[in-house]
Chimera marker file (.cmm) of the C-alpha trace (Angstrom):
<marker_set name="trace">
<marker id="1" x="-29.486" y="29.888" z="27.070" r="1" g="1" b="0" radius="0.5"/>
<marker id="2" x="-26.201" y="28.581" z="28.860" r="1" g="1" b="0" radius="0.5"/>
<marker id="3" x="-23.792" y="30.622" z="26.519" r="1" g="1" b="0" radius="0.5"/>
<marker id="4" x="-25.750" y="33.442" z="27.452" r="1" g="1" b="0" radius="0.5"/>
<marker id="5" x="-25.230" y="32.814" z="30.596" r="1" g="1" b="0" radius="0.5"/>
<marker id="6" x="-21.860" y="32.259" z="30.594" r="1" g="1" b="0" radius="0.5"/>
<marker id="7" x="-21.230" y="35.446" z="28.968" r="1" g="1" b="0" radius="0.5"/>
<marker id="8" x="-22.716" y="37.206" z="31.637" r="1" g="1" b="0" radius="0.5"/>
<marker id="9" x="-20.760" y="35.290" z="33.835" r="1" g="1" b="0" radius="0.5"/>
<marker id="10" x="-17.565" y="36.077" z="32.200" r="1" g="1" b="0" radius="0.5"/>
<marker id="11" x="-19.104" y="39.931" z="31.871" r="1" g="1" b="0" radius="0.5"/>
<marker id="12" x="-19.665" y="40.302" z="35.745" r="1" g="1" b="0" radius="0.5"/>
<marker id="13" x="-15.891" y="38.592" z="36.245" r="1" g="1" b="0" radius="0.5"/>
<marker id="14" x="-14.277" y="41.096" z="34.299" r="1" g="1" b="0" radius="0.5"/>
<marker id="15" x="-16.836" y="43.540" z="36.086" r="1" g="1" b="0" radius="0.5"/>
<marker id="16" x="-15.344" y="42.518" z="39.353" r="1" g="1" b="0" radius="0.5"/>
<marker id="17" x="-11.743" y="42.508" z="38.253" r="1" g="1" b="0" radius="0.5"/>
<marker id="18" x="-12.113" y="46.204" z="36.512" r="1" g="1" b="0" radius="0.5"/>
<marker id="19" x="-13.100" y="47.390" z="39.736" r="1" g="1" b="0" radius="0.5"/>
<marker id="20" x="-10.716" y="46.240" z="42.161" r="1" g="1" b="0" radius="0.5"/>
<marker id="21" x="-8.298" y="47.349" z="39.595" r="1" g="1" b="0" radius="0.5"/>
<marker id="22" x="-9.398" y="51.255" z="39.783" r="1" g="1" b="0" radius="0.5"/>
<marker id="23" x="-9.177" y="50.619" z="43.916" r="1" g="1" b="0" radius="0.5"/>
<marker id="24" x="-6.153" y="49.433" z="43.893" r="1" g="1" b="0" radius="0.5"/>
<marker id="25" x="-5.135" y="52.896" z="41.517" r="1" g="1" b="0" radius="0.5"/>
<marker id="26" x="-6.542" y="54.854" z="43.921" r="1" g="1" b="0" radius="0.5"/>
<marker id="27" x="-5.487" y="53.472" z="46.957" r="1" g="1" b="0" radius="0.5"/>
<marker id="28" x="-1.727" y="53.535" z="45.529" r="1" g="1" b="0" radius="0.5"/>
<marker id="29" x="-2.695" y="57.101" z="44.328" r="1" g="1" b="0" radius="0.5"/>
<marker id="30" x="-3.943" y="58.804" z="48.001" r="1" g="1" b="0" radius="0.5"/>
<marker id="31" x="-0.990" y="56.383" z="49.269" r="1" g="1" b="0" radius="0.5"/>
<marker id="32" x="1.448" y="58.524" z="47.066" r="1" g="1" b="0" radius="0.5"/>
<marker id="33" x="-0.021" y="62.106" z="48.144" r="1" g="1" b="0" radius="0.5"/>
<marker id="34" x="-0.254" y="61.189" z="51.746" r="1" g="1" b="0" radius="0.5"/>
<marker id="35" x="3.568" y="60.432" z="51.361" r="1" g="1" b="0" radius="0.5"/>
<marker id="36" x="4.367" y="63.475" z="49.639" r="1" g="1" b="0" radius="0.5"/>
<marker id="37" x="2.639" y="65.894" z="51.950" r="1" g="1" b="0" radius="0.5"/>
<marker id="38" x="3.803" y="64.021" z="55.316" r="1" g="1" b="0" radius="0.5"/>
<marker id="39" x="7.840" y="64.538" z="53.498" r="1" g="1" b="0" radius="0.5"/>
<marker id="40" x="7.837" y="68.416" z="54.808" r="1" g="1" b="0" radius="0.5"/>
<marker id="41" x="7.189" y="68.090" z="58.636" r="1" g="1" b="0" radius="0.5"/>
<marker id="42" x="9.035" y="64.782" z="58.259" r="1" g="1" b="0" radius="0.5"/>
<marker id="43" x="12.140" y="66.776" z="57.052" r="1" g="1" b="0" radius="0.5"/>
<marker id="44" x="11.579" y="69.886" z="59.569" r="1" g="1" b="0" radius="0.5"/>
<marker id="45" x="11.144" y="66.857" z="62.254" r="1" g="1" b="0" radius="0.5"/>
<marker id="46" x="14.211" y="65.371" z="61.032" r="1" g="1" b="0" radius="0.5"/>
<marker id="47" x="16.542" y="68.245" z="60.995" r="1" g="1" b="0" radius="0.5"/>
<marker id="48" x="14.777" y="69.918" z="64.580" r="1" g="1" b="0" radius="0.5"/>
<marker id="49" x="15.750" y="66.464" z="66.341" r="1" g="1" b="0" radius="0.5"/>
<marker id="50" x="19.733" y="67.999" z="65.424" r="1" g="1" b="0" radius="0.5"/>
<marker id="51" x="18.758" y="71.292" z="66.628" r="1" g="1" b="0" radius="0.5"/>
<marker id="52" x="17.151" y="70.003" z="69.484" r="1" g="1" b="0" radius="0.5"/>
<marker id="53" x="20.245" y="67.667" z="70.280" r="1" g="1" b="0" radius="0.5"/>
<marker id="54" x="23.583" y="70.460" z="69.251" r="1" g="1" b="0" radius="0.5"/>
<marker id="55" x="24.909" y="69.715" z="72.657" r="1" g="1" b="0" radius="0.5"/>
<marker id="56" x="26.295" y="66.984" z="71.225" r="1" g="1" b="0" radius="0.5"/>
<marker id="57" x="27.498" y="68.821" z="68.528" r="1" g="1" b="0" radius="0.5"/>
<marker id="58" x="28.975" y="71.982" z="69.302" r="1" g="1" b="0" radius="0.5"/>
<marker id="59" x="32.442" y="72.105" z="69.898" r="1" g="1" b="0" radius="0.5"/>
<marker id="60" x="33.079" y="68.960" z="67.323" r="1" g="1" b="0" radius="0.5"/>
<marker id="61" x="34.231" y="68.429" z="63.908" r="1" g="1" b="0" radius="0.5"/>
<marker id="62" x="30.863" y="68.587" z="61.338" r="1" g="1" b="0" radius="0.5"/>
<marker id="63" x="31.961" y="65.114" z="60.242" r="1" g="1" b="0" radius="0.5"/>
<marker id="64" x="30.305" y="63.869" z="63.416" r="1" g="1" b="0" radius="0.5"/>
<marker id="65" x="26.832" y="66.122" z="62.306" r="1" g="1" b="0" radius="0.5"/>
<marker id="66" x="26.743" y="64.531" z="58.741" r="1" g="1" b="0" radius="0.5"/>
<marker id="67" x="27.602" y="60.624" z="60.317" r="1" g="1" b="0" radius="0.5"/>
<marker id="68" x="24.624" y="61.101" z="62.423" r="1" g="1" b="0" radius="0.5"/>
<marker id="69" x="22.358" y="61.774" z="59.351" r="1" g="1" b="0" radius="0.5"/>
<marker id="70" x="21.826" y="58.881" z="58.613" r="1" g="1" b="0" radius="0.5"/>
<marker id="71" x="18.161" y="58.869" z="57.215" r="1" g="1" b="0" radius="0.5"/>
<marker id="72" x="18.560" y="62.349" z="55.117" r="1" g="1" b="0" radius="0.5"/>
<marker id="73" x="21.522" y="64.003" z="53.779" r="1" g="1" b="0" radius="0.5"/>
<marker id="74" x="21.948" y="67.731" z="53.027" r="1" g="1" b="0" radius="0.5"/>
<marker id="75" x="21.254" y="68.511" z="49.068" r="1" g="1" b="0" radius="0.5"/>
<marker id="76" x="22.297" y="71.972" z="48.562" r="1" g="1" b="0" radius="0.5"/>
<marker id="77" x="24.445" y="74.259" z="50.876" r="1" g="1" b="0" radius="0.5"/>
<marker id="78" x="25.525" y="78.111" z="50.842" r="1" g="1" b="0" radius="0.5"/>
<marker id="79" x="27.938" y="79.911" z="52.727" r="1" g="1" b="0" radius="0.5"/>
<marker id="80" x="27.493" y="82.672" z="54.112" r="1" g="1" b="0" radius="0.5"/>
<marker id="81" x="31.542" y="84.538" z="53.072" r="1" g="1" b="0" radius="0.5"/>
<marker id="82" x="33.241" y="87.517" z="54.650" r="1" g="1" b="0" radius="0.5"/>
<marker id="83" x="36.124" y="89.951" z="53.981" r="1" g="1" b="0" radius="0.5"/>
<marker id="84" x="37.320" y="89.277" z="57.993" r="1" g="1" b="0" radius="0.5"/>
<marker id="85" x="40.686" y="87.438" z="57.782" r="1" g="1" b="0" radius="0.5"/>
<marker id="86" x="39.967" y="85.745" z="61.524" r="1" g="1" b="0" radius="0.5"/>
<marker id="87" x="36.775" y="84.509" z="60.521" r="1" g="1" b="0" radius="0.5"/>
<marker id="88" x="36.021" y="84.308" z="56.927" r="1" g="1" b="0" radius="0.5"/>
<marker id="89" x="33.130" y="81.876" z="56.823" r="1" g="1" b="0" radius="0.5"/>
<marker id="90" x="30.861" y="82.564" z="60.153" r="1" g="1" b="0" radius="0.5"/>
<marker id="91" x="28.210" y="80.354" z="58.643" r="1" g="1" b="0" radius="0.5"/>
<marker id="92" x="26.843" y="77.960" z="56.319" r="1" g="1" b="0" radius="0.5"/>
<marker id="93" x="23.404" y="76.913" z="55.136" r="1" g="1" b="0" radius="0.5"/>
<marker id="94" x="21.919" y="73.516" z="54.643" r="1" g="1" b="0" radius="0.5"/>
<marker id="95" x="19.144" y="72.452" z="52.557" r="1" g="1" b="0" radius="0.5"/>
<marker id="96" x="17.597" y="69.088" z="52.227" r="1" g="1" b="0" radius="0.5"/>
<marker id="97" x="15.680" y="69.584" z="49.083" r="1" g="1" b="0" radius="0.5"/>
<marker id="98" x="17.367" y="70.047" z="45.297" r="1" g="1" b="0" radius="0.5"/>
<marker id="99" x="15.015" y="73.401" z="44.791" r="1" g="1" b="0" radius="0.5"/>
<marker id="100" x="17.457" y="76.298" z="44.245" r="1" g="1" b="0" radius="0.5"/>
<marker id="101" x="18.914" y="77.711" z="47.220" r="1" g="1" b="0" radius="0.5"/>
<marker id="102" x="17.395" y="80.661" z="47.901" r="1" g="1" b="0" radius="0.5"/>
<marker id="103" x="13.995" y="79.594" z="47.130" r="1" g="1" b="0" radius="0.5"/>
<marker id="104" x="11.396" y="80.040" z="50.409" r="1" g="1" b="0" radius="0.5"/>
<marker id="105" x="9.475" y="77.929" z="52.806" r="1" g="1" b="0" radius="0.5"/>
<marker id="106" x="12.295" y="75.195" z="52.668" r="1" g="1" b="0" radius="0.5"/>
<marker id="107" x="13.691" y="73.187" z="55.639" r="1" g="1" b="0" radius="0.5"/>
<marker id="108" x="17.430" y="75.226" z="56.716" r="1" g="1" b="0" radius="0.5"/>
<marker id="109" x="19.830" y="73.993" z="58.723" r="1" g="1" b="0" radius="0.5"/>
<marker id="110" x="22.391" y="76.701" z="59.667" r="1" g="1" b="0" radius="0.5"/>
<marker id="111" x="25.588" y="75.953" z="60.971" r="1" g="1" b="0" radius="0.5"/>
<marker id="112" x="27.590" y="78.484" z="62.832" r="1" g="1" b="0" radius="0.5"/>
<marker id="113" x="31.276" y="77.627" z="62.477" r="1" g="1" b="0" radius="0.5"/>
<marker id="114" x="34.221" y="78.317" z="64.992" r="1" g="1" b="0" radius="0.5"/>
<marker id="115" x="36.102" y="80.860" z="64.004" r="1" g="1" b="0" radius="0.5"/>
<marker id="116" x="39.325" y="79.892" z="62.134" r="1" g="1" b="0" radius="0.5"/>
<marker id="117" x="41.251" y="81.351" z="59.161" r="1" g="1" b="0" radius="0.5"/>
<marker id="118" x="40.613" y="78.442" z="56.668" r="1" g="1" b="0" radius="0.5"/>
<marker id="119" x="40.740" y="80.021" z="53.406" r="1" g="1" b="0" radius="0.5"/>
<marker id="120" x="37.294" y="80.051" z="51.482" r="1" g="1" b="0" radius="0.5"/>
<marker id="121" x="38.872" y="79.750" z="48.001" r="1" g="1" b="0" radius="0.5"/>
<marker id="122" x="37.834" y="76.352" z="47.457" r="1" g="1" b="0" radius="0.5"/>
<marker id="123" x="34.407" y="76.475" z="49.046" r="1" g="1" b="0" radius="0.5"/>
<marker id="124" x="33.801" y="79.913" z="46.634" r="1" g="1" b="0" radius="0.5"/>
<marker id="125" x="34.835" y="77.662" z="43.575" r="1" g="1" b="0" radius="0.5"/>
<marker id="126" x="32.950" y="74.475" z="44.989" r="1" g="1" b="0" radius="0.5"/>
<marker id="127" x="29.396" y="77.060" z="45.447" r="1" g="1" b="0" radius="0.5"/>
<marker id="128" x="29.850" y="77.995" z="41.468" r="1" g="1" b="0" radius="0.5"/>
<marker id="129" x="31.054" y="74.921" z="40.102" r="1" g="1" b="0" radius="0.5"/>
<marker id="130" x="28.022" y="72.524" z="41.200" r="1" g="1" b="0" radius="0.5"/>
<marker id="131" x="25.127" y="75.312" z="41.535" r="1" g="1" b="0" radius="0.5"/>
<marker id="132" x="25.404" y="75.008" z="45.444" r="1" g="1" b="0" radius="0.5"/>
<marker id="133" x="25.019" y="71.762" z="45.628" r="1" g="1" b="0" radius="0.5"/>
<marker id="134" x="26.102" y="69.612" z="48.573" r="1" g="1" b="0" radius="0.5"/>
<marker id="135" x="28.902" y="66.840" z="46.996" r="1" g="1" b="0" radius="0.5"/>
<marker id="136" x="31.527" y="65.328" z="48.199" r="1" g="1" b="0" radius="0.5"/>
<marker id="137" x="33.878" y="68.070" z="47.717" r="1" g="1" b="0" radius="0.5"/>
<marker id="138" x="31.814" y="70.272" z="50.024" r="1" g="1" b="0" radius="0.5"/>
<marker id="139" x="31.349" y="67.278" z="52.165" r="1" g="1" b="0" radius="0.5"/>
<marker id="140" x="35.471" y="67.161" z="52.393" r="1" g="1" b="0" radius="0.5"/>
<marker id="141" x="35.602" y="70.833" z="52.692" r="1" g="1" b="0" radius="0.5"/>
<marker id="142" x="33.240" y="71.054" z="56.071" r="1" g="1" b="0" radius="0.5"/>
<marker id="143" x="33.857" y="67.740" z="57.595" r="1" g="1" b="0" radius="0.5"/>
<marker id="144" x="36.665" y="68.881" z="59.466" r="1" g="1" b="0" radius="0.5"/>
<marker id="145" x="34.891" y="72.716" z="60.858" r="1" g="1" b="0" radius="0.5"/>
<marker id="146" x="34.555" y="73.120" z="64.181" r="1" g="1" b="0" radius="0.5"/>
<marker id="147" x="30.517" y="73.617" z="64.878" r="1" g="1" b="0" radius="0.5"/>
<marker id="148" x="29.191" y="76.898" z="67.119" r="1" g="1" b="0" radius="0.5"/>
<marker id="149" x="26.067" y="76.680" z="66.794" r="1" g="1" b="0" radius="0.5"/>
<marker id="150" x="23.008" y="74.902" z="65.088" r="1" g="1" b="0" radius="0.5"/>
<marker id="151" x="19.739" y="76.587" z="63.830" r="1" g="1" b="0" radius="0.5"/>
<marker id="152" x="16.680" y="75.267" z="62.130" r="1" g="1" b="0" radius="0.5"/>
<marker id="153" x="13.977" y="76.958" z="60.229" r="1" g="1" b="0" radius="0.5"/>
<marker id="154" x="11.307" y="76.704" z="57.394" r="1" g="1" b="0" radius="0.5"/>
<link id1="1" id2="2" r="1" g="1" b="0" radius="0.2"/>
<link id1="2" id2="3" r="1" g="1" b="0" radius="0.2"/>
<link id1="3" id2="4" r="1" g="1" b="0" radius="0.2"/>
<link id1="4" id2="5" r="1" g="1" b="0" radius="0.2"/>
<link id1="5" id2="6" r="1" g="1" b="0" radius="0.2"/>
<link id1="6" id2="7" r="1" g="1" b="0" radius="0.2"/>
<link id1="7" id2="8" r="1" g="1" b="0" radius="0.2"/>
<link id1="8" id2="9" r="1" g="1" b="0" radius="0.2"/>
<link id1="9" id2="10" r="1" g="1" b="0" radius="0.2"/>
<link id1="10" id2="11" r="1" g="1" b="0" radius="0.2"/>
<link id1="11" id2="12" r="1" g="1" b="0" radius="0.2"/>
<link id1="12" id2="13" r="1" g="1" b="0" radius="0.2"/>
<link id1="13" id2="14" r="1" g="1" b="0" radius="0.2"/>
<link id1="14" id2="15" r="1" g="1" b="0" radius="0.2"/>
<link id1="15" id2="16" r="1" g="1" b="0" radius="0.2"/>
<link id1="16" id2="17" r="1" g="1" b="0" radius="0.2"/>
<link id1="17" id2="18" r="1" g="1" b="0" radius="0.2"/>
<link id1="18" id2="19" r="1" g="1" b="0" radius="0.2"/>
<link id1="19" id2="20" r="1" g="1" b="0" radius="0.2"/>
<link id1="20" id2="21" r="1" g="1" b="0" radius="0.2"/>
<link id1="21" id2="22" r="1" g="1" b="0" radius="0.2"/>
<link id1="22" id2="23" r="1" g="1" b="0" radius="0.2"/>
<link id1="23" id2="24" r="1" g="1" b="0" radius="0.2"/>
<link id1="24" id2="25" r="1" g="1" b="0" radius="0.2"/>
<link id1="25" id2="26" r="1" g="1" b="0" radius="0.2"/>
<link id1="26" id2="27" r="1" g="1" b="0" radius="0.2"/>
<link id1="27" id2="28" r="1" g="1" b="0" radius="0.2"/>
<link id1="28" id2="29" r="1" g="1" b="0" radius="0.2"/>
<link id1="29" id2="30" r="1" g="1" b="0" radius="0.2"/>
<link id1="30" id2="31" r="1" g="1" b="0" radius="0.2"/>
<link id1="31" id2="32" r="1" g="1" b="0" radius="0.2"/>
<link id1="32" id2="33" r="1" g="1" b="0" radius="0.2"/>
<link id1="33" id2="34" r="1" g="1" b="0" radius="0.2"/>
<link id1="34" id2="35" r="1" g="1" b="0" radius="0.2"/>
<link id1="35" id2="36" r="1" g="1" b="0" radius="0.2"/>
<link id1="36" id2="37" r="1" g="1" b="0" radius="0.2"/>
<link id1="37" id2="38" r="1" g="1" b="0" radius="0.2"/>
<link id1="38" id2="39" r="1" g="1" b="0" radius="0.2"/>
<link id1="39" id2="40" r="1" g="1" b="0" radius="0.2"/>
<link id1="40" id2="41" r="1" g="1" b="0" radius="0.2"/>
<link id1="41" id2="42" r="1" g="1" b="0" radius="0.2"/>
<link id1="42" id2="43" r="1" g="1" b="0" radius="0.2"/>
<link id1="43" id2="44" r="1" g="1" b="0" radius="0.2"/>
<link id1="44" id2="45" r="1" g="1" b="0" radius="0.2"/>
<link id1="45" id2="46" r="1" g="1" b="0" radius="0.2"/>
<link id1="46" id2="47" r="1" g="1" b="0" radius="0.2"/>
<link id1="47" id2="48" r="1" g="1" b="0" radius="0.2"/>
<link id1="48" id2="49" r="1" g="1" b="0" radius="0.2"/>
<link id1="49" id2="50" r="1" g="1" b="0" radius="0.2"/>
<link id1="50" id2="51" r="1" g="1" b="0" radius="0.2"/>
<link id1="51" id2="52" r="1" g="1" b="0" radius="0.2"/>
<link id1="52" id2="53" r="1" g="1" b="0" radius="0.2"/>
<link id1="53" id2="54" r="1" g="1" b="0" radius="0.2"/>
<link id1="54" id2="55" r="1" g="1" b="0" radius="0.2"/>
<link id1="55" id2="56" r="1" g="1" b="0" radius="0.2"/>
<link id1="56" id2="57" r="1" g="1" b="0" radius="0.2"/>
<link id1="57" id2="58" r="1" g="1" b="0" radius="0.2"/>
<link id1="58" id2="59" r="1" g="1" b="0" radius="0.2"/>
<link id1="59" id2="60" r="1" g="1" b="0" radius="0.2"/>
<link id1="60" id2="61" r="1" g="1" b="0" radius="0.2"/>
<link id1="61" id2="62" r="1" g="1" b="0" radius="0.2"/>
<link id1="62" id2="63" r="1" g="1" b="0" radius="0.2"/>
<link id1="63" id2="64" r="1" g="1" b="0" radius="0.2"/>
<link id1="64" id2="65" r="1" g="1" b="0" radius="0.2"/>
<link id1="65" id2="66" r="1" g="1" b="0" radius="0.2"/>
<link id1="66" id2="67" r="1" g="1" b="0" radius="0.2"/>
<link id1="67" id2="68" r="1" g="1" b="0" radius="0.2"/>
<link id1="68" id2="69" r="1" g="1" b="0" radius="0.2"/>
<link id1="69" id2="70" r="1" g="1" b="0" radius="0.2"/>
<link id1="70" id2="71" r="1" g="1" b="0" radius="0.2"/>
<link id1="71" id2="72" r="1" g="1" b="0" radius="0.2"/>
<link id1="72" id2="73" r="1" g="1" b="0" radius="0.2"/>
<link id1="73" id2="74" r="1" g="1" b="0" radius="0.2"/>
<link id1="74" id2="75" r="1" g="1" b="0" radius="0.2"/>
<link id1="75" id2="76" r="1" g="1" b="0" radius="0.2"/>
<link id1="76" id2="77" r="1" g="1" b="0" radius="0.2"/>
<link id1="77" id2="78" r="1" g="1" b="0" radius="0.2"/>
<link id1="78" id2="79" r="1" g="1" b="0" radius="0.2"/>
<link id1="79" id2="80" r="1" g="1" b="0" radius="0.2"/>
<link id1="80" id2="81" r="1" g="1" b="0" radius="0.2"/>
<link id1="81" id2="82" r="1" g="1" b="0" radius="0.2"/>
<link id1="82" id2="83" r="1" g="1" b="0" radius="0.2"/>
<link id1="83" id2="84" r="1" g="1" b="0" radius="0.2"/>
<link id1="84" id2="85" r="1" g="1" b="0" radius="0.2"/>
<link id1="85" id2="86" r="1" g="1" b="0" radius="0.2"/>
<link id1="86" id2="87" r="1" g="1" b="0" radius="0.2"/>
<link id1="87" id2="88" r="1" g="1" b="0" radius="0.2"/>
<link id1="88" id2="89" r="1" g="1" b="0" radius="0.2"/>
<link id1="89" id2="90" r="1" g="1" b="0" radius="0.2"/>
<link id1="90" id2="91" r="1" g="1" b="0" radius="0.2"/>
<link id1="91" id2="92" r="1" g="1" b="0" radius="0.2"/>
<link id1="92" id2="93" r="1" g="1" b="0" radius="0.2"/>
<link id1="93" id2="94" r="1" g="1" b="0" radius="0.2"/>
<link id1="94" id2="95" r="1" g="1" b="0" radius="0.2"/>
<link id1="95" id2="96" r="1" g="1" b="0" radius="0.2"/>
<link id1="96" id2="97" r="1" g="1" b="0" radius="0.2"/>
<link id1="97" id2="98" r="1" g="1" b="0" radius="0.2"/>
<link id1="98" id2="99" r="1" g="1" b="0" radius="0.2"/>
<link id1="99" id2="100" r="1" g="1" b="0" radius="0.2"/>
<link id1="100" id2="101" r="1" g="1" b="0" radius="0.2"/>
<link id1="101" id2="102" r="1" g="1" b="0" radius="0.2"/>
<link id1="102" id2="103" r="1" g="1" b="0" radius="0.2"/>
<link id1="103" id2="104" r="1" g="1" b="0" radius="0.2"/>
<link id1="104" id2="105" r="1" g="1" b="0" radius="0.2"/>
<link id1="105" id2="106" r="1" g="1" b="0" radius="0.2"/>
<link id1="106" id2="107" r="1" g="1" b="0" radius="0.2"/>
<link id1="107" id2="108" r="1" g="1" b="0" radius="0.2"/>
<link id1="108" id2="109" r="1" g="1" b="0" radius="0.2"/>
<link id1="109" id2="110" r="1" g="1" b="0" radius="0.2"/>
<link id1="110" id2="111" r="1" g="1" b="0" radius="0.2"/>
<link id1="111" id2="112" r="1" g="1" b="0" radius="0.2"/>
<link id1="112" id2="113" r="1" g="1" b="0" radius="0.2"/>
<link id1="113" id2="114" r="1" g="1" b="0" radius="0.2"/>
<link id1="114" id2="115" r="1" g="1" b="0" radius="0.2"/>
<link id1="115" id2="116" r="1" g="1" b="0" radius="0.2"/>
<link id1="116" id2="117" r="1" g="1" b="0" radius="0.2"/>
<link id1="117" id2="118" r="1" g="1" b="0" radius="0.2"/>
<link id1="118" id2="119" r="1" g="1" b="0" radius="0.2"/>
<link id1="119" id2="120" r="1" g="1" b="0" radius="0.2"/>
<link id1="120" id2="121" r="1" g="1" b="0" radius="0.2"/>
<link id1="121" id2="122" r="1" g="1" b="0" radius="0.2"/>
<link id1="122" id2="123" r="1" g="1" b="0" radius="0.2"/>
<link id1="123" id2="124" r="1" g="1" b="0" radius="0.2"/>
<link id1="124" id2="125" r="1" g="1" b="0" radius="0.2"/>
<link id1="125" id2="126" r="1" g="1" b="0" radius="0.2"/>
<link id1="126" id2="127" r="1" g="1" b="0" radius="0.2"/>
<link id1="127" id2="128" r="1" g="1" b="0" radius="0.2"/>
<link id1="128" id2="129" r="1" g="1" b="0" radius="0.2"/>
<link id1="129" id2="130" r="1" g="1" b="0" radius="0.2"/>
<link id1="130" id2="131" r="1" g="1" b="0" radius="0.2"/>
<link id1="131" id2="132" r="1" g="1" b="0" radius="0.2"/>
<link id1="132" id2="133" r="1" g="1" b="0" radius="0.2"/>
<link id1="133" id2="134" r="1" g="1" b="0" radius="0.2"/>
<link id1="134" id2="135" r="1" g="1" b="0" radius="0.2"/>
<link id1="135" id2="136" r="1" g="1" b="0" radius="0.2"/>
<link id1="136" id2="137" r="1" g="1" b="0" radius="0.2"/>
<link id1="137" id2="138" r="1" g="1" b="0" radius="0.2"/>
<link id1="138" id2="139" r="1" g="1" b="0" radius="0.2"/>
<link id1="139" id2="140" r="1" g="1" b="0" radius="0.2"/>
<link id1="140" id2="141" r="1" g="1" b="0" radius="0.2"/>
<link id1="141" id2="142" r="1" g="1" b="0" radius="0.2"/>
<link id1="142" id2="143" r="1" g="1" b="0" radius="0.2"/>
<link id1="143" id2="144" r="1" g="1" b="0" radius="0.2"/>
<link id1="144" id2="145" r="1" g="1" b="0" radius="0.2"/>
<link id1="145" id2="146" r="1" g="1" b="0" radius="0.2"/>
<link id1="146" id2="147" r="1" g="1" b="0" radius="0.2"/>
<link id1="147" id2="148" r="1" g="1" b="0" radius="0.2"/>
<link id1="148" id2="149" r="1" g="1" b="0" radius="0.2"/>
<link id1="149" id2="150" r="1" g="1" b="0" radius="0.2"/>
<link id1="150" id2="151" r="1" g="1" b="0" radius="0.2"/>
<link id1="151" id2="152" r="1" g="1" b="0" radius="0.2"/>
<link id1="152" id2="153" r="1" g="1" b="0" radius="0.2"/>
<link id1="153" id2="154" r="1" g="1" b="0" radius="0.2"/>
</marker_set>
């Protein structure tokens, strides 16, 4: 009579345990979706506060823009490249996810550049090279542009 009570004891224990275990699952699994649905308006909240805030930013180098990202970096960028001498590359595009460039619905940031005559060799070999992607030499390429404007959209 006692062992049988003591294995439903020890049944009821591991019962208990089994339980909280699947809670704890699901609470880390609505935790995770939660997370990855609040990540969009996060981002479009993120990169609107820039928008929102360009005084600061037209009119200076784009190496101030990318210091004062400091939670979220842009991932992929595309230039927008003309055949004008006086102003070859009017603008740029930012994106802070690694989906491919042109794909829709994705947070933009779109930089209108100062006009200069910068040639756009190295940022048409940089665009090719590493599939659009935002490195460091794209990083050294824009840092020292001259930003017009700033635009955000999803």
């Amino acid at each position: 009579m006692i062992t049988f009570d003591i294995q439903k004891n020890v049944a009821d224990q591991l019962m208990k345990i089994q339980i909280n275990i699947i809670l704890v699952i699901l609470l880390l699994f609505l935790n995770g979706i939660l997370k990855a649905q609040k990540t969009v308006s996060d981002t479009l909240a993120y990169a609107k506060k820039f928008e929102t805030n360009k005084e600061k930013y037209i009119g200076k180098p784009f190496s101030l823009l990318l210091k004062d990202m400091t939670q979220m970096q842009p991932k992929k960028a595309k230039s927008d490249l003309r055949d004008n001498p006086s102003n070859p590359l009017p603008s740029t595009l930012f994106r802070f996810s690694d989906k491919d460039i042109n794909s829709a619905n994705e947070v933009t940031l779109v930089i209108t550049w100062k006009a200069d005559d910068t040639p756009t060799t190295p940022i048409e070999f940089f665009e090719q090279e590493h599939n659009y992607r935002f490195t460091v030499s794209e990083k050294n390429f824009f840092e020292k542009k001259i930003v017009k404007d700033i635009l955000v959209y999803k």
